[in-house]
C-alpha positions as CSV (number, residue, x, y, z in Angstrom):
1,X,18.2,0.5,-19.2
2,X,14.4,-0.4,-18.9
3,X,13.1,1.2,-15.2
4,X,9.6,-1.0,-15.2
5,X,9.2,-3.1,-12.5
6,X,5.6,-3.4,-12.8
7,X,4.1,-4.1,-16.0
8,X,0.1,-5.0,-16.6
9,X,-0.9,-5.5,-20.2
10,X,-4.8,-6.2,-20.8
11,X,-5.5,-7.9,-17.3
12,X,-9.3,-9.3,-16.4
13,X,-9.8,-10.2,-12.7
14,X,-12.7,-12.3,-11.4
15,X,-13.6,-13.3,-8.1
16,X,-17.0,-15.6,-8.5
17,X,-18.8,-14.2,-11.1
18,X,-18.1,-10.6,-10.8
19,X,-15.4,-8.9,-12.7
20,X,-13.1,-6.9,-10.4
21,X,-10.7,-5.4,-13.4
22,X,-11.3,-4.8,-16.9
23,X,-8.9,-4.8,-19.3
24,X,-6.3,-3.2,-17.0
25,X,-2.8,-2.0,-18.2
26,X,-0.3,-0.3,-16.6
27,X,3.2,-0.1,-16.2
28,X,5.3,1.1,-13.2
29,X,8.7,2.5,-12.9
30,X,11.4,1.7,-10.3
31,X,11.0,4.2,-7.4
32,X,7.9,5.8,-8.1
33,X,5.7,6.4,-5.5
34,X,1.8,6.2,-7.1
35,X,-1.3,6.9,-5.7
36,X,-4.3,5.1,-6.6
37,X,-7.5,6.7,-5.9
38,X,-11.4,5.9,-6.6
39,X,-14.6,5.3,-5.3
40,X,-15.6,1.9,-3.4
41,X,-15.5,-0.8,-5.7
42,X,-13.9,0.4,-8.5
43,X,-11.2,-2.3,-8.6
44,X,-8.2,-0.2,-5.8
45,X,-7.2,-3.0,-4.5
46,X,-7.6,-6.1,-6.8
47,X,-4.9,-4.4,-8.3
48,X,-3.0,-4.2,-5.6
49,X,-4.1,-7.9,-5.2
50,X,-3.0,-8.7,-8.6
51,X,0.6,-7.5,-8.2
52,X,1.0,-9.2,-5.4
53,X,0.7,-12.2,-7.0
54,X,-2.9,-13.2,-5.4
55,X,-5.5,-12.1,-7.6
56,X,-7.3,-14.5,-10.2
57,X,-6.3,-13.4,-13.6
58,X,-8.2,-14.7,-16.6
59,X,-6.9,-12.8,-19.4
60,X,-3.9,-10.5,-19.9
61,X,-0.1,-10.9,-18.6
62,X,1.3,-9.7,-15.1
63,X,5.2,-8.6,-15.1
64,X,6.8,-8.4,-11.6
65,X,10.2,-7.6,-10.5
66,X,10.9,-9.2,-13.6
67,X,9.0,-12.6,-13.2
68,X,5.7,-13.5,-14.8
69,X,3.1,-13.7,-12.2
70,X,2.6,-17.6,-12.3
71,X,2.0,-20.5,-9.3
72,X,5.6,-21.0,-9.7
73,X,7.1,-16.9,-9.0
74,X,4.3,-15.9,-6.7
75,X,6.2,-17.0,-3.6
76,X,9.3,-15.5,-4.9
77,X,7.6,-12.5,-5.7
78,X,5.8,-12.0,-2.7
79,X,9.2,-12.3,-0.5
80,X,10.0,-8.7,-2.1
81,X,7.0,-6.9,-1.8
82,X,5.9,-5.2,1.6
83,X,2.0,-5.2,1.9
84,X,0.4,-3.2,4.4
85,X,-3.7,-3.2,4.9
86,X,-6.0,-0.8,6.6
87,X,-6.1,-1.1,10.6
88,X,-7.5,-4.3,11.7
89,X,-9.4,-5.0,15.2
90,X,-7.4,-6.6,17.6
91,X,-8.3,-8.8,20.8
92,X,-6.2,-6.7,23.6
93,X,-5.8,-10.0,25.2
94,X,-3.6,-11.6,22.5
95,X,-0.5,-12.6,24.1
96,X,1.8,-11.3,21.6
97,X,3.5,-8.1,21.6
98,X,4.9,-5.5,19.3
99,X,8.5,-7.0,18.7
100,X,6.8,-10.4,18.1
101,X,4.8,-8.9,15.4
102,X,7.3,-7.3,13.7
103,X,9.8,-10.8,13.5
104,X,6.6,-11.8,11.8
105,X,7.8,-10.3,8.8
106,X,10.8,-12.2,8.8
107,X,9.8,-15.6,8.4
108,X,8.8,-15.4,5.1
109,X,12.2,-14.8,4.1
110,X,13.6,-17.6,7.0
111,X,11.8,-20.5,5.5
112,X,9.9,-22.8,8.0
113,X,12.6,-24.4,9.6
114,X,15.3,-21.6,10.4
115,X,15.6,-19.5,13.9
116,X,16.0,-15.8,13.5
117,X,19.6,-15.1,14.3
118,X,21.4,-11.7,15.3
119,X,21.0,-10.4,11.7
120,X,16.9,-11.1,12.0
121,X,17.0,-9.3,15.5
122,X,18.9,-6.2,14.4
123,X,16.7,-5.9,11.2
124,X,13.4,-5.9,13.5
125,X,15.3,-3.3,16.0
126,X,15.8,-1.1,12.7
127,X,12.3,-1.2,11.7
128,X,11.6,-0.6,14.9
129,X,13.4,2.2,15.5
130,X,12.4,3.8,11.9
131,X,8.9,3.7,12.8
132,X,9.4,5.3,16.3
133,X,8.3,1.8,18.2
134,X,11.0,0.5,19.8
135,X,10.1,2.3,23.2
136,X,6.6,0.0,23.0
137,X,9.0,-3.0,21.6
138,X,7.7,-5.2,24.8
139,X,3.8,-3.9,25.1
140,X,1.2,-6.2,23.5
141,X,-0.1,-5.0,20.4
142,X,-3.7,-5.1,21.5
143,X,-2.4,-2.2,23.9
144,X,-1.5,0.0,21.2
145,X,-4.1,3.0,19.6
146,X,-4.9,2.6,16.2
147,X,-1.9,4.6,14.9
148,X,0.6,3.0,16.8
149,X,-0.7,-0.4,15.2
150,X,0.0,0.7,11.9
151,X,3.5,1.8,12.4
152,X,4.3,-2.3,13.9
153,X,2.6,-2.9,10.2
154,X,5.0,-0.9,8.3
155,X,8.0,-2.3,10.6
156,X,6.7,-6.0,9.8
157,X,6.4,-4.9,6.0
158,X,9.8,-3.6,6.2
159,X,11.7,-6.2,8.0
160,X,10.9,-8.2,4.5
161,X,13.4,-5.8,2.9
162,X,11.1,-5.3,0.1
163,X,11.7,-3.5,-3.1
164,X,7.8,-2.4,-3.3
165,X,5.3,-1.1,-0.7
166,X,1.8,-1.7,-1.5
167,X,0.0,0.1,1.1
168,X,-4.2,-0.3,0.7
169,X,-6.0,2.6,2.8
170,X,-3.7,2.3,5.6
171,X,-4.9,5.6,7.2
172,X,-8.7,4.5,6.9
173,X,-10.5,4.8,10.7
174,X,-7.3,6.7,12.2
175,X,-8.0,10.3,13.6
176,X,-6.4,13.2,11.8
177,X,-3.8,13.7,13.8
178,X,-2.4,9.7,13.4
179,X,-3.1,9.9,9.5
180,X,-0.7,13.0,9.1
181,X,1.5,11.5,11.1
182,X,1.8,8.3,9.4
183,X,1.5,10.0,6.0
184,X,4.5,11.7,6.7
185,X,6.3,8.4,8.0
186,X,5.1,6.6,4.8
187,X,7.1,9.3,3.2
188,X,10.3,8.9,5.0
189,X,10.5,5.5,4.6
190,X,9.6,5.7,0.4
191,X,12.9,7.7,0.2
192,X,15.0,6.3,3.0
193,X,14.5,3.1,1.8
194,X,14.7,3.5,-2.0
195,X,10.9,1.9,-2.7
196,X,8.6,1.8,-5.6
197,X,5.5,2.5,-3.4
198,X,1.9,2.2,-4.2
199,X,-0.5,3.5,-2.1
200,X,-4.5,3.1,-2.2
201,X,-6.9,5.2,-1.2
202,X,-10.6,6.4,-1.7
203,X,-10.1,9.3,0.6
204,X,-8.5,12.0,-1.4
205,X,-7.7,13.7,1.7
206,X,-5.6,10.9,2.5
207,X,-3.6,11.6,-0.5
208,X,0.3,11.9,-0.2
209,X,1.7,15.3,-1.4
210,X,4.5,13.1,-2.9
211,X,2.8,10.8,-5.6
212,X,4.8,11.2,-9.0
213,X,1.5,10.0,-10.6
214,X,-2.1,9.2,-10.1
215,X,-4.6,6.5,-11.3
216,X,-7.9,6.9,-11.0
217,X,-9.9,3.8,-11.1
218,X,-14.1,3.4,-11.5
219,X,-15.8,0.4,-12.4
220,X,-12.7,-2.1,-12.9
221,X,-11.2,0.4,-15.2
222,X,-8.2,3.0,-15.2
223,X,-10.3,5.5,-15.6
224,X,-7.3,8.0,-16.1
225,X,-3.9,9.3,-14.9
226,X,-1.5,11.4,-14.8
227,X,0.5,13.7,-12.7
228,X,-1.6,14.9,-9.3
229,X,-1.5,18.6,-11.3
230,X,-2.7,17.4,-13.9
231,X,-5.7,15.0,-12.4
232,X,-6.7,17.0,-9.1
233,X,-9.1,19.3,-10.4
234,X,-12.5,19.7,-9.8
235,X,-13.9,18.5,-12.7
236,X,-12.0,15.2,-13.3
237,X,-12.6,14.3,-9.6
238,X,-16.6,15.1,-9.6
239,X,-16.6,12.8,-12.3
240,X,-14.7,10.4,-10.8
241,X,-17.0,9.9,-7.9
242,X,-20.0,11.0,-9.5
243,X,-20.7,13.9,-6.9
244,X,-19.4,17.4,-7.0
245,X,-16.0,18.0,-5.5
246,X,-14.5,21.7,-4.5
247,X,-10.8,22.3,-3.5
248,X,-9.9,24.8,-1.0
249,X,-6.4,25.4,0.0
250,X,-5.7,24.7,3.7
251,X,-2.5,25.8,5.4
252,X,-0.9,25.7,2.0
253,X,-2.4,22.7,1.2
254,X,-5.5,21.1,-1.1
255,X,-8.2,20.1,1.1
256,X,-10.9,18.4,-1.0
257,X,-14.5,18.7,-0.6
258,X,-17.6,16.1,-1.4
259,X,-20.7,17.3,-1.4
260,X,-23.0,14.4,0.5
């Protein structure tokens, strides 16, 4: 039985004249939970882009959930995948609170002209409740800290029922405290709710202790992968970023270092 879900075979990107991916190729398996790491610019999240069915592809084939990526799938496509960005600013004065938000993520699979009905409710009172919101279900989301905003994402993502989560440096500008925290949610929901998750980040700090596999990305390219034993060391990583990196061990856990 073939387990890819994902599959990326010699994909160029372009937005305007620069080239966001070289030559990319990857495949992904059904329930594996991948970290993609890499400094700025080096292509993290065109490929998220790209899977999502939104990036500009000029050479190479995109495989999906089992559809081509074409004008045609990319709505379809799109209905199954969760997407969750780093913490946007929001006006505290918008009039729309957290359980509004999170039906938000229901319309895409309602269509433009259907109500949401009990079933909609009771799958926003579920993500609710899996992200630990539904005691902040009526405050307005402007209200919330940055943490709290994030877990209304993930509910929102979630009431899609997707079968991926492509999360892109969703702990970026939280304190620590509120990127453990969500780290560890992330985590919960990856194996409560049977996802293939993919999760972005240039902070290696930031890092979940559960990726099957890591890609490291530079300049457009996969740069190189492999399980996090394998690819965490000191070496691969200072030439990853092109500065040196140390790893200490924290608590039981890697703490990694850049020199400035």
């Amino acid at each position: 039985m073939n387990n890819t879900i994902v599959k990326i075979d010699k994909a160029v990107v372009s937005y305007r004249e620069d080239v966001a991916l070289r030559d990319v190729s990857l495949e992904i398996n059904k329930g594996e939970f991948l970290g993609i790491i890499g400094p700025n610019g080096a292509g993290k999240t065109t490929l998220l882009t790209l899977i999502n069915g939104l990036g500009k592809l000029l050479q190479g084939h995109v495989r999906v959930l089992g559809q081509s990526i074409s004008k045609g799938s990319v709505n379809g496509i799109r209905k199954r995948i969760g997407y969750v960005s780093q913490l946007q600013n929001i006006d505290p004065r918008m009039p729309i609170n957290v359980r509004e938000v999170v039906m938000v993520g229901r319309y895409g699979q309602l269509g433009l002209f259907r109500r949401p009905d009990k079933r909609d409710r009771d799958i926003v009172d579920k993500a609710l409740e899996l992200v630990g919101m539904s005691h902040l279900a009526s405050r307005p989301i402007g209200h919330l800290s940055g943490g709290e905003q994030q877990r209304v994402a993930i509910a929102r993502a979630l009431t899609q029922e997707p079968e991926m989560f492509l999360l892109d440096e969703p702990t970026a500008s939280l304190d620590w405290r509120a990127q453990r925290e969500l780290l560890e949610l992330i985590k919960v929901i990856h194996e409560y709710q049977n996802l293939t998750t993919l999760f972005v980040t240039h902070d290696l700090n930031a890092l979940p202790d559960v990726c099957d596999r890591v890609i490291l990305m530079k300049e457009g390219r996969i740069w190189g992968q492999g399980k996090p034993e394998q690819v965490l060391k000191t070496d691969i990583l200072s030439r990853l970023y092109d500065a040196p990196i140390t790893i200490q061990e924290h608590e039981g856990k890697k703490v990694f270092l850049k020199a400035s």
